[in-house]
ZAMARGU-4260 file (C-alpha; in steps of 0.2 Angstrom, whole numbers, plus 5000, padded with zeros to 4 digits):
<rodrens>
0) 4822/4972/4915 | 4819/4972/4897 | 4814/4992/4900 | 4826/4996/4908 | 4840/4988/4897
5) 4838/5002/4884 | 4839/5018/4897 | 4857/5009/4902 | 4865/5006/4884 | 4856/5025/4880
10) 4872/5034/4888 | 4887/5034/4882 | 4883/5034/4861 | 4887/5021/4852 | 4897/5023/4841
15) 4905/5038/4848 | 4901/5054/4836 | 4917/5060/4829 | 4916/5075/4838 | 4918/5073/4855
20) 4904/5077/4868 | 4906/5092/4878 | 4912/5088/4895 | 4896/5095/4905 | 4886/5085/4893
25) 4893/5070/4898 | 4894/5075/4917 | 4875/5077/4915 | 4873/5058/4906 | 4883/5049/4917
30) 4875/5057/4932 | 4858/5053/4923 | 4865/5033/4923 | 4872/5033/4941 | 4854/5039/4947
35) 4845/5029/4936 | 4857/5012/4942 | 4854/5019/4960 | 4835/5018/4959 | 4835/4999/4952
40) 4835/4986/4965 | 4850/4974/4968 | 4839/4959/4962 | 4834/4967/4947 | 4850/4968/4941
45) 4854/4951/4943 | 4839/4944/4937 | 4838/4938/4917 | 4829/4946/4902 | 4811/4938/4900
50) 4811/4928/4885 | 4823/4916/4876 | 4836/4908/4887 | 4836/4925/4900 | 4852/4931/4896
55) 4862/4939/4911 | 4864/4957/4909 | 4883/4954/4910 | 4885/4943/4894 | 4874/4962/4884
60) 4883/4976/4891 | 4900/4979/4885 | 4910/4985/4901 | 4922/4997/4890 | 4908/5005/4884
65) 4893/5003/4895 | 4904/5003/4911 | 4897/5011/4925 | 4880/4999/4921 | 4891/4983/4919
70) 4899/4988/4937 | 4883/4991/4946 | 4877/4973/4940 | 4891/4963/4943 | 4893/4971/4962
75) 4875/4964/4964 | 4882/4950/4959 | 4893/4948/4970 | 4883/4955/4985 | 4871/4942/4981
80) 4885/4928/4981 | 4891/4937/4998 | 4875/4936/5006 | 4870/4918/5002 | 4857/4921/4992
85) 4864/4909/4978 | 4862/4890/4974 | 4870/4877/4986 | 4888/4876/4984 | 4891/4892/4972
90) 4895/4904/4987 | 4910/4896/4988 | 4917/4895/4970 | 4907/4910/4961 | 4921/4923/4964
95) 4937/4911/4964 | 4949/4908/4950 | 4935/4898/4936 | 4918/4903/4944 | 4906/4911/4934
100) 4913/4928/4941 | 4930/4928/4940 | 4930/4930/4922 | 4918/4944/4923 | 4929/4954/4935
105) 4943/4951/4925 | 4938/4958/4911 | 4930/4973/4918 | 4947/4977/4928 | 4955/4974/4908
110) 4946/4986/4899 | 4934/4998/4909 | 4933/5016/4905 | 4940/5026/4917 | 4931/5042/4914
115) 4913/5033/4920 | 4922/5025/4934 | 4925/5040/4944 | 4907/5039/4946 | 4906/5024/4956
120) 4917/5025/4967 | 4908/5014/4981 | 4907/5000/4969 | 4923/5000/4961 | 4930/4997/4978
125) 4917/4984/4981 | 4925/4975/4965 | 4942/4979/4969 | 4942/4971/4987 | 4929/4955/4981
130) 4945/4952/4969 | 4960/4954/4984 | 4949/4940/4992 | 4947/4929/4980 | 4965/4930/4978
135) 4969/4928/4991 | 4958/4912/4995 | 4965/4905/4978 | 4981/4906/4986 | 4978/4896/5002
140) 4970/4881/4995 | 4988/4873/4990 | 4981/4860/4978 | 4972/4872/4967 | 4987/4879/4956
145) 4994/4864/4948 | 4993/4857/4931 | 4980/4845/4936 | 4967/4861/4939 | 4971/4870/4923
150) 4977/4884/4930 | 4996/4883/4925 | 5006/4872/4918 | 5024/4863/4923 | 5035/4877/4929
155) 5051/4872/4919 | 5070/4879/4924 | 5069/4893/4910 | 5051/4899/4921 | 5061/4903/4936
160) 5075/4911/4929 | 5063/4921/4918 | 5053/4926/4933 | 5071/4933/4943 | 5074/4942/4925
165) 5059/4951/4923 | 5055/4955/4942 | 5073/4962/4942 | 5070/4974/4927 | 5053/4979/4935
170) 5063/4987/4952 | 5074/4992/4937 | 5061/5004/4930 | 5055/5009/4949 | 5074/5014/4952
175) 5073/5001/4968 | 5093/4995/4964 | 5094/4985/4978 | 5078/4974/4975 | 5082/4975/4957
180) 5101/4969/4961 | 5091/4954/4973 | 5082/4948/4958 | 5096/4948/4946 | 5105/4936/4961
185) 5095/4923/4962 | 5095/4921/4943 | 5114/4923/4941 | 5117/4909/4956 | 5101/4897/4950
190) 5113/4880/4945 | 5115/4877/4928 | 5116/4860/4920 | 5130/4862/4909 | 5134/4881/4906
195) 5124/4898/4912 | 5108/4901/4900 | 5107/4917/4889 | 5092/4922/4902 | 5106/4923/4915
200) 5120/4932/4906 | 5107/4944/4902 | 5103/4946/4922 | 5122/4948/4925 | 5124/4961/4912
205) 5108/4972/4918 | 5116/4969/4936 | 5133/4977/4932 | 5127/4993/4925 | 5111/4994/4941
210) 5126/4990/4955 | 5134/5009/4944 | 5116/5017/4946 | 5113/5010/4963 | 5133/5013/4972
215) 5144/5018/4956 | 5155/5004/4958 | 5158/4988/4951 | 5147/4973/4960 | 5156/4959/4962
220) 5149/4944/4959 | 5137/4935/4972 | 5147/4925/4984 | 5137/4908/4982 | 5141/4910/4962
225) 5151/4894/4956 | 5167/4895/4949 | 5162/4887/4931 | 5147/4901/4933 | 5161/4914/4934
230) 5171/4911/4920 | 5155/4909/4909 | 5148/4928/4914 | 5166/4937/4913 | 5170/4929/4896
235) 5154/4934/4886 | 5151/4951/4898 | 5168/4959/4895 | 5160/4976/4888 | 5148/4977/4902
240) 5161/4975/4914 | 5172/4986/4907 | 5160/5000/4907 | 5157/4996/4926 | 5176/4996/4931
245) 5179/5012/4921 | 5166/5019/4929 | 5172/5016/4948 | 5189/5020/4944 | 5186/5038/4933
250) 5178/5041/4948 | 5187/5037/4961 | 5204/5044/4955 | 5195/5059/4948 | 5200/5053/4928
255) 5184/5062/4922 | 5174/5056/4910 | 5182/5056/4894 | 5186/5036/4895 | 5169/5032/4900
260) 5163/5040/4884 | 5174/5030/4873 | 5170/5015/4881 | 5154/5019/4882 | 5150/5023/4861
265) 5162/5009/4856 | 5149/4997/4862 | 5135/5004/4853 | 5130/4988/4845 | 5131/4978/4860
270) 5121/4989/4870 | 5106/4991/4856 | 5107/4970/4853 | 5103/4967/4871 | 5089/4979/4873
275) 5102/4991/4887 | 5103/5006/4878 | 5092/5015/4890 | 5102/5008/4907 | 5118/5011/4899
280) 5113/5032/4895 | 5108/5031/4912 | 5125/5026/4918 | 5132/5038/4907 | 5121/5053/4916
285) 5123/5046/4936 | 5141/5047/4932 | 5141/5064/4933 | 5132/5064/4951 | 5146/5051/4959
290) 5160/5063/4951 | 5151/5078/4962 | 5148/5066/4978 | 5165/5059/4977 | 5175/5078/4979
295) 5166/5081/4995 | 5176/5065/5001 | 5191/5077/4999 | 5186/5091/4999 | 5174/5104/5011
300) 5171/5118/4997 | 5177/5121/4980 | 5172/5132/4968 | 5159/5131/4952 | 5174/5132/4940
305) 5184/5116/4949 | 5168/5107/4948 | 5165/5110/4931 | 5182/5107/4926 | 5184/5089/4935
310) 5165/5082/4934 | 5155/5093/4917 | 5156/5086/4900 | 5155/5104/4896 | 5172/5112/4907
315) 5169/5129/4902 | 5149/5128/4904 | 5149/5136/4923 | 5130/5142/4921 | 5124/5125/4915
320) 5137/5116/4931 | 5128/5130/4942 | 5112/5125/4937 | 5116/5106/4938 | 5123/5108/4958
325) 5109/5118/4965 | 5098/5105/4955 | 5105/5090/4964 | 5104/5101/4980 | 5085/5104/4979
330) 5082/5085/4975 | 5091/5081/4990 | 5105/5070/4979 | 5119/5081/4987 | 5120/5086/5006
335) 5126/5105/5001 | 5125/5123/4999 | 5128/5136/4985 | 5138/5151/4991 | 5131/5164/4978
340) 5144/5177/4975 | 5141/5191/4960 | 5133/5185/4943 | 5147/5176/4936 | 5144/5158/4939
345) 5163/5155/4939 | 5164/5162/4956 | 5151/5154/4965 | 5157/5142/4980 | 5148/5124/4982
350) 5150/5120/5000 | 5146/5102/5006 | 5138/5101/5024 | 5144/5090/5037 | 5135/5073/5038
355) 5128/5080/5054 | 5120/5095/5048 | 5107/5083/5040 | 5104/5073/5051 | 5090/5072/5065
360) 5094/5076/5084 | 5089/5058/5086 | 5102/5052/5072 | 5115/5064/5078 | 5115/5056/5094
365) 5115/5040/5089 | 5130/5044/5078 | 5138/5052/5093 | 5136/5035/5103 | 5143/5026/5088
370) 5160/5037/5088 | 5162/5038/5108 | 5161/5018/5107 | 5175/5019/5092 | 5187/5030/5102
375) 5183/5020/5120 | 5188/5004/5107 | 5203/5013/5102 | 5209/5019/5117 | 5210/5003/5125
380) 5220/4996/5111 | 5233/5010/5112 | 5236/5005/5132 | 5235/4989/5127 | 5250/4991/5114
385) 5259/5003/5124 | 5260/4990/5139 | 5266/4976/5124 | 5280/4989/5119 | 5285/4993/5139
390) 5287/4974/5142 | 5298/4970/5124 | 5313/4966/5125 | 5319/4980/5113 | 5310/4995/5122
395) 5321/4986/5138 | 5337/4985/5129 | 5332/5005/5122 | 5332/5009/5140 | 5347/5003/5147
400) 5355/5011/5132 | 5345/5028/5136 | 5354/5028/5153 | 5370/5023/5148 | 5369/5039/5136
405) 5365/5051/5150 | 5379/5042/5164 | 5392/5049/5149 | 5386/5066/5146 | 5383/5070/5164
410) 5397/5079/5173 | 5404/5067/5187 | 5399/5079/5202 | 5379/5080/5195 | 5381/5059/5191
415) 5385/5058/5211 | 5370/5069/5217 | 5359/5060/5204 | 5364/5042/5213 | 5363/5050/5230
420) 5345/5054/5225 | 5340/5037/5217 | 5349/5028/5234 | 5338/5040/5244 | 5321/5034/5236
425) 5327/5016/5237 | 5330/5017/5259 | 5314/5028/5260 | 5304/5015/5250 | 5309/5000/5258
430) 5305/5008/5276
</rodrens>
């Protein structure tokens, strides 16, 4: 062991020369280590230096430096816990939350290099799935993460709400709204003692601005929200919400964006305070999108310049509102075609495609199904409320008065034949 501890710390050089090494060199020295490592037995890797107190081979290697040798020794470690060939009683606690592995894993997973790593593959994975494991044993023994073991201390009110917070800003970054909009929930809704925390008005005022991102319109409040709860979030979230109605209704009544601008740059310093200037230019750019998705509500095709005019900060900028269509087109935010027609952007014709035209054959049919069963539904109301109106008392009364009308204008002659007739289908109908 003590001869072989030099050949493992000989590759990479420390400290690193200030030039750095070509990369064939070190291709050629960290192949030299994985062969050297391959050659060593498991057991000699676990075993301690001679001399002194024999030192583990873990506690000298340094596994951002040295860390293709500090993986191949801890995995024999592990295989070695793995295979029982440890003390009574360690096999069961070595590679858990406070064994004497755990924190060796950790803090190779915290700061290995990941140029060496690509040379040991097969361990790495060995570490990685020893870790899911352990985990996941941790988490089925219910009595071991409690204050008591040391591994955590009271969870207070403030933890939970912290927890919803910062989950619902992680889907935030992902762009997963609807998880995002889940977390933020179940912190705005969490019972306050007296009024809502800063943690939660902070959760409501991310949730208005991703409900824009994720529908572009103004989320109303979660159903289960109490009333004092209400009337906390609306007075101290008035910009935020302004900005969210502004949105929805520039949108939907085809305003442009001009007042989302103003309302937007006025609150500049609340944006900047609460750490949402990044959500908020992010509102300001998926505007833009809903203004396009929202004309081919009204409209089957329009042209560049009508676009550009009703949704481009820009009006007059057709090339750049080209551009910006056929961009949304390829990335599949808009279900549409471009209708080139000469050079002059100006001219050119977006055409939105049926929501059919996307679909599969599968979803077509199903769609198909889902509209034959609305026109079945609606058929049956209208027999319905044509059998309501023939029985009414007014449609009755419309009748008589119907007949009455046609008695009068009928010459007397044509009124005898008509009664003759009606006598007729009388007799023959009750023979």
């Amino acid at each position: 062991m003590d001869s072989l501890l030099p050949q493992l710390l000989s590759f990479p050089p420390h400290p690193s020369p200030i030039i750095p090494l070509p990369d064939a060199e070190v291709d050629r020295g960290l192949r030299r280590i994985v062969k050297l490592l391959n050659e060593v037995p498991a057991k000699k890797l676990t075993a301690g230096l001679s001399g002194g107190d024999g030192g583990d081979l873990l506690d000298i290697l340094d596994p951002s430096i040295n860390s293709l040798p500090y993986l191949y020794v801890l995995v024999a470690h592990i295989n070695s816990v793995s295979s029982g060939k440890q003390p009574s009683g360690s096999k069961n606690t070595a590679l858990l939350p406070g064994g004497r592995l755990w924190d060796p894993m950790l803090r190779f997973m915290e700061h290995f290099e990941p140029i060496q790593i690509r040379y040991g593959g097969a361990e790495f994975k060995r570490l990685v799935v020893a870790i899911e494991v352990a985990a996941r044993k941790a988490a089925m023994v219910s009595n071991f993460i409690t204050p008591s073991s040391g591994f955590t201390e009271k969870i207070s009110s403030k933890d939970i709400l912290q927890y919803f917070l910062l989950g619902g800003m992680i889907y935030t970054a992902l762009k997963d709204w609807e998880r995002a909009v889940h977390f933020y929930d179940m912190a705005i809704i969490t019972p306050a003692t007296n009024a809502v925390s800063k943690i939660q008005i902070e959760a409501y005022n991310k949730r208005l601005l991703v409900g824009v991102l994720w529908k572009g319109i103004c989320l109303e409040m979660p159903r289960t929200t109490t009333t004092p709860a209400q009337r906390a979030y609306r007075a101290t979230s008035k910009a935020y919400e302004a900005v969210a109605e502004i949105f929805q209704d520039s949108i939907t009544k085809e305003k442009g964006p001009r007042q989302l601008i103003l309302e937007i740059d006025a609150g500049q310093d609340i944006w900047q305070e609460s750490s949402n200037v990044g959500l908020v230019k992010q509102v300001f750019t998926s505007f833009r999108r809903f203004s396009v998705l929202n004309l081919g509500k009204t409209y089957s095709s329009l042209p560049v310049a009508d676009v550009a005019r009703q949704t481009s900060p820009n009006p007059n900028d057709f090339s750049e509102t080209a551009n910006y269509l056929q961009w949304l087109i390829s990335t599949g935010q808009l279900n549409a075609s471009m209708i080139e027609r000469g050079t002059n952007h100006q001219t050119w014709i977006l055409k939105f495609n049926e929501e059919l035209e996307s679909m599969s054959e599968a979803q077509q049919l199903q769609e198909l199904k889902k509209t034959e069963a609305r026109i079945h539904d609606l058929s049956s109301r209208i027999t319905e409320s044509d059998q309501k109106i023939g029985l009414s008392k007014e449609y009755l009364e419309w009748c008589r008065k119907a007949e009455a009308k046609v008695k009068d204008e009928v010459p007397g002659i044509f009124q005898d034949l008509a009664d003759d007739y009606i006598h007729d289908e009388d007799m023959m109908t009750d023979g």
